[in-house]
C-alpha positions as a printed Julia matrix, in Angstrom:
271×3 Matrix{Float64}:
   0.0     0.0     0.0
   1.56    3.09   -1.07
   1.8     6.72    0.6
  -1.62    8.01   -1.05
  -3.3     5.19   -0.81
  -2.86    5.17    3.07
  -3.76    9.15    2.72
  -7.06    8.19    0.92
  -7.92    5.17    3.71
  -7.88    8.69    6.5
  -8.71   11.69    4.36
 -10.94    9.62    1.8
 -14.02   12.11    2.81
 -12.57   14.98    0.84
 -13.09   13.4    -2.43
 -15.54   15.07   -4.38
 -16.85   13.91   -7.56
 -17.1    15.97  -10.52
 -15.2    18.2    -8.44
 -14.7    20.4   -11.76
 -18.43   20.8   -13.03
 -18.69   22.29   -9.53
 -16.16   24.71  -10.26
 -17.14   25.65  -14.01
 -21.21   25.84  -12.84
 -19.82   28.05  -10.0
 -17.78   30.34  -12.58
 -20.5    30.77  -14.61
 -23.2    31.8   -11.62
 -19.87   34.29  -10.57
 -19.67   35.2   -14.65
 -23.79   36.18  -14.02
 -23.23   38.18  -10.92
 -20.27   40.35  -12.17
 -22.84   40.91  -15.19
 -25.34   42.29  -12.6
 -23.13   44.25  -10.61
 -19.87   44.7   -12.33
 -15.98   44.2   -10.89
 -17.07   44.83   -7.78
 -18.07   41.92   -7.47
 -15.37   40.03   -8.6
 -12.87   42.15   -6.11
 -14.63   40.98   -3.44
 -13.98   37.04   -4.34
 -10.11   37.67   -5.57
  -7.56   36.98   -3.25
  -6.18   39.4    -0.95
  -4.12   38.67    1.84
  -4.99   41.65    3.88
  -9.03   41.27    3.58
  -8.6    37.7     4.7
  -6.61   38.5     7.55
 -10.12   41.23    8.1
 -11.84   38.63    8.16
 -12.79   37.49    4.45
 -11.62   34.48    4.81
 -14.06   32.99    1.85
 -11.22   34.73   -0.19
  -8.94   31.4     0.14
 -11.22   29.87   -2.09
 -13.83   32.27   -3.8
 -10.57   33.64   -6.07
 -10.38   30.15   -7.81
 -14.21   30.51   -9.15
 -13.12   33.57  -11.09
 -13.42   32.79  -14.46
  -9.39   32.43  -15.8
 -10.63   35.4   -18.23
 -13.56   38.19  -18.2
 -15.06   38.37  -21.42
 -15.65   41.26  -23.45
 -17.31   39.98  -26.75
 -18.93   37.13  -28.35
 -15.4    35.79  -28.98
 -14.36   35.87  -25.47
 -17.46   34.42  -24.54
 -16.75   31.38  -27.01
 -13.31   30.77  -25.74
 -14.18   30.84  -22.05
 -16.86   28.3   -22.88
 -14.04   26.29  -24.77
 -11.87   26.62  -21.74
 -14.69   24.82  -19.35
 -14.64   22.22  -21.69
 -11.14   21.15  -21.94
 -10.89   21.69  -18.04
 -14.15   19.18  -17.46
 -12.99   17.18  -20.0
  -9.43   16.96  -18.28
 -10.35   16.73  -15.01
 -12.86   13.75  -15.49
  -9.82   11.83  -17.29
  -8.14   12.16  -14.31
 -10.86   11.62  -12.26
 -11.58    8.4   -14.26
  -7.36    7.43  -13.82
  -7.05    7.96  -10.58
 -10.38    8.38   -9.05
 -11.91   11.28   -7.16
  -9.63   11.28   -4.04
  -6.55   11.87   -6.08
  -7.84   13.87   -8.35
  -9.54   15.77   -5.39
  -6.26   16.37   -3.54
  -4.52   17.08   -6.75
  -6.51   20.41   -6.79
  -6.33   20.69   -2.99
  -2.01   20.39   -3.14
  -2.27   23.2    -5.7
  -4.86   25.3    -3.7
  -2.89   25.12   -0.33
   0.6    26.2    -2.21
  -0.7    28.94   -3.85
  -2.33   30.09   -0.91
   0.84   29.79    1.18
   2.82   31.81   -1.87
  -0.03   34.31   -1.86
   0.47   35.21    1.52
   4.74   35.45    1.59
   4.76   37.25   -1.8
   1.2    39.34   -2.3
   2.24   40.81   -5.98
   2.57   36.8    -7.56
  -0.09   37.38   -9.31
  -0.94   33.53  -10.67
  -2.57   32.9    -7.72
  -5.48   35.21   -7.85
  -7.28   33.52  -10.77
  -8.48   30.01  -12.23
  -5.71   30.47  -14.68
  -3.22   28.43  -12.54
  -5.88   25.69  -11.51
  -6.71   25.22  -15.49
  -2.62   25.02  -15.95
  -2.0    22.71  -13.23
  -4.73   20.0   -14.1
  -3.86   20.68  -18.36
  -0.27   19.45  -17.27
  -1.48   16.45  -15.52
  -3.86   15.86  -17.98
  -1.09   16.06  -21.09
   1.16   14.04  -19.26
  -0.73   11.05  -18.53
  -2.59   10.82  -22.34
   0.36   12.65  -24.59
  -0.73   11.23  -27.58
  -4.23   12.51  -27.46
  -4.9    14.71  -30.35
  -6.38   18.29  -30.34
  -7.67   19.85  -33.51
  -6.01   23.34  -33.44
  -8.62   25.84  -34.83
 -10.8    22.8   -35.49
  -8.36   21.54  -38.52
  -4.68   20.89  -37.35
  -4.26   17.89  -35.42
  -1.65   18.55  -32.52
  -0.81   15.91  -29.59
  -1.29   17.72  -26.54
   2.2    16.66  -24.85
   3.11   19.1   -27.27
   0.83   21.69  -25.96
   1.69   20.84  -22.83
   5.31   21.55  -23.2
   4.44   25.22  -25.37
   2.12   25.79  -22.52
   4.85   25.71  -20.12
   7.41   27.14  -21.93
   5.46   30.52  -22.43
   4.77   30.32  -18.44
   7.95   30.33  -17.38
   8.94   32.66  -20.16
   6.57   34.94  -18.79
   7.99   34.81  -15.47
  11.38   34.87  -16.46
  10.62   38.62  -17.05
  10.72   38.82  -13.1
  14.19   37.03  -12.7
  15.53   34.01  -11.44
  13.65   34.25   -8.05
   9.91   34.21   -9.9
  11.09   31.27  -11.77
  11.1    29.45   -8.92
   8.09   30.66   -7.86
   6.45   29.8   -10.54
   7.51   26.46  -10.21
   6.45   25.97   -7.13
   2.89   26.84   -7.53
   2.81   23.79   -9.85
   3.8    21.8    -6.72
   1.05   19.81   -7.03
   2.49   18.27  -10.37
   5.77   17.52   -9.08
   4.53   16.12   -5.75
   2.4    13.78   -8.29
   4.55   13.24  -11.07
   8.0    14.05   -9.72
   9.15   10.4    -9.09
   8.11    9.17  -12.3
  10.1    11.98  -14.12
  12.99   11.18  -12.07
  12.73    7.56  -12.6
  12.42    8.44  -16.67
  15.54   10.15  -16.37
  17.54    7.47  -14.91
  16.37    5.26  -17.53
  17.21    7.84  -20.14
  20.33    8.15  -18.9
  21.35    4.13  -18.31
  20.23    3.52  -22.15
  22.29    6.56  -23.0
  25.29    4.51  -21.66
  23.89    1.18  -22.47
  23.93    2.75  -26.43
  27.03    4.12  -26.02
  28.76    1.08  -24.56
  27.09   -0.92  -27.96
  28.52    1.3   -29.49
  32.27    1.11  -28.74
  32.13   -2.79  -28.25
  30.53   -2.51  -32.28
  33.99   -0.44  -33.19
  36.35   -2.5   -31.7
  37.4    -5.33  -33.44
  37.11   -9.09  -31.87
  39.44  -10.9   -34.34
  42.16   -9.17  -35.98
  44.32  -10.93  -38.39
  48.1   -11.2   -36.71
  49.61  -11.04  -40.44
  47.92   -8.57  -42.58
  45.44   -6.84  -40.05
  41.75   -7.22  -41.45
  39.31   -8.22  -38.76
  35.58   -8.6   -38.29
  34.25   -5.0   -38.63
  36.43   -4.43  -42.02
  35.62   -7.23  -43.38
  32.6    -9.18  -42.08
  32.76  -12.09  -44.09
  36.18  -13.48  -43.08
  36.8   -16.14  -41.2
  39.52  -16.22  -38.63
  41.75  -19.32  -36.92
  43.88  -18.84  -34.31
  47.35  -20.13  -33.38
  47.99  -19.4   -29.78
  46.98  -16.63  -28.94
  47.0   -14.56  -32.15
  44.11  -14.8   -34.9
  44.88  -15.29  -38.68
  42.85  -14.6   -41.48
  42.07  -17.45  -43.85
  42.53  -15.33  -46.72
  46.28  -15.6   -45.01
  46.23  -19.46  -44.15
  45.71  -19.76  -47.82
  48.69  -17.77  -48.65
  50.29  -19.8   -46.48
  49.23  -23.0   -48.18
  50.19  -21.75  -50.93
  53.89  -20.86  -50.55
  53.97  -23.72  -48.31
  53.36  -25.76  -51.89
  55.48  -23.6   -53.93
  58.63  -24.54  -51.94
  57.94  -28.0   -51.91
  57.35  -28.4   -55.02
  60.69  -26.01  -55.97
  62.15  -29.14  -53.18
């Protein structure tokens, strides 16, 4: 029984199915409100460190039903509804892999780091949206099915281990704008996918890197020569078709053997 499995056996009552058509249903009921009444709204459910420590404390969670972007037109509209797709869609793959406790604490790992980097460094500002929830559980999602395919504006077919890795690539680029110390920050608010994952990339590594020498290894024993003829120097990789005999310890060639033979002849019969 492994680590999560005994986790699951005491904290098994904070799975929640469908955990993330809770969340989008509770996005769009926040999308209807800010409708009614504007960013106000929204300001009071984003995630401030100061109003929670008023008092607000429904900010630890309420920031992470803020839609990951506010639409202004029917396009925007379109591509949050998009967005709720491919993060139910994601999250019930998971949910269906690993089953609602892990995919339930999953969310909760992220939710509790973010929170804790929200609070030592208020201006991180990945933590005050959806946008780092959708990340975290795309990630998880590309690396356990990297093959699936998604049609890019509905014609290009693109594996999404490749989106995965463009997806990250611009994230950290972004950050990189802030230095080496909001890399790492960055990083760390995907906590959740290393905790999960971190082994298995390790383990991947080591394998990489023991066929890397096993290949290499191949390689040299393939260039150096087993038999090498002791008279005129041809072995087995210059010419694969000869066939050696040995006398002692040193290997001849038969192509030799036959020279041999030959002279061998030619003085007995000058005899």
């Amino acid at each position: 029984m492994n680590f999560l499995d005994k986790l699951e056996r005491r904290l098994g009552w904070i799975a929640i199915p469908n955990l993330a058509m809770y969340i989008i249903v509770a996005q769009v009921l926040a999308l209807g409100l800010y409708m009614v009444r504007g960013f106000e709204f929204l300001e009071m459910m984003s995630f401030s460190p100061y109003h929670i420590l008023q008092g607000q404390v429904w900010r630890l969670v309420s920031f992470i039903l803020i839609p990951f972007q506010i639409p202004q037109g029917l396009f925007d509209y379109l591509f949050l509804a998009f967005g709720w797709y491919i993060f139910n869609m994601c999250c019930t793959a998971l949910e269906q892999t690993w089953g609602s406790f892990k995919t339930t604490l999953y969310i909760v790992v992220w939710l509790l780091t973010v929170i804790v980097f929200g609070f030592l460094l208020p201006e991180f500002s990945i933590v005050r949206t959806s946008y780092g929830l959708y990340l975290v559980v795309f990630f998880a999602f590309a690396y356990l099915f990297p093959n699936i395919e998604f049609l890019m504006f509905f014609v290009l077919p693109v594996k999404v281990k490749w989106l995965g890795w463009i997806s990250a690539g611009l994230v950290f680029l972004q950050a990189s704008a802030g230095g080496v110390i909001q890399v790492l920050i960055t990083a760390a608010s995907f906590s959740s996918f290393f905790l999960f994952f971190g082994k298995e990339f390790l383990n991947t590594a080591k394998q990489k890197q023991r066929k890397a020498k096993f290949d290499a290894e191949r390689k040299i024993e393939a260039a150096t020569p087993f038999h090498v003829c002791s008279v005129c120097g041809v072995t087995d990789i210059s010419d694969p078709d000869m066939n050696f005999r040995y006398r002692g310890d040193d290997a001849i060639c038969e192509r030799c053997i036959e020279l041999e033979k030959e002279q061998e002849s030619k003085k007995g019969s000058e005899a």
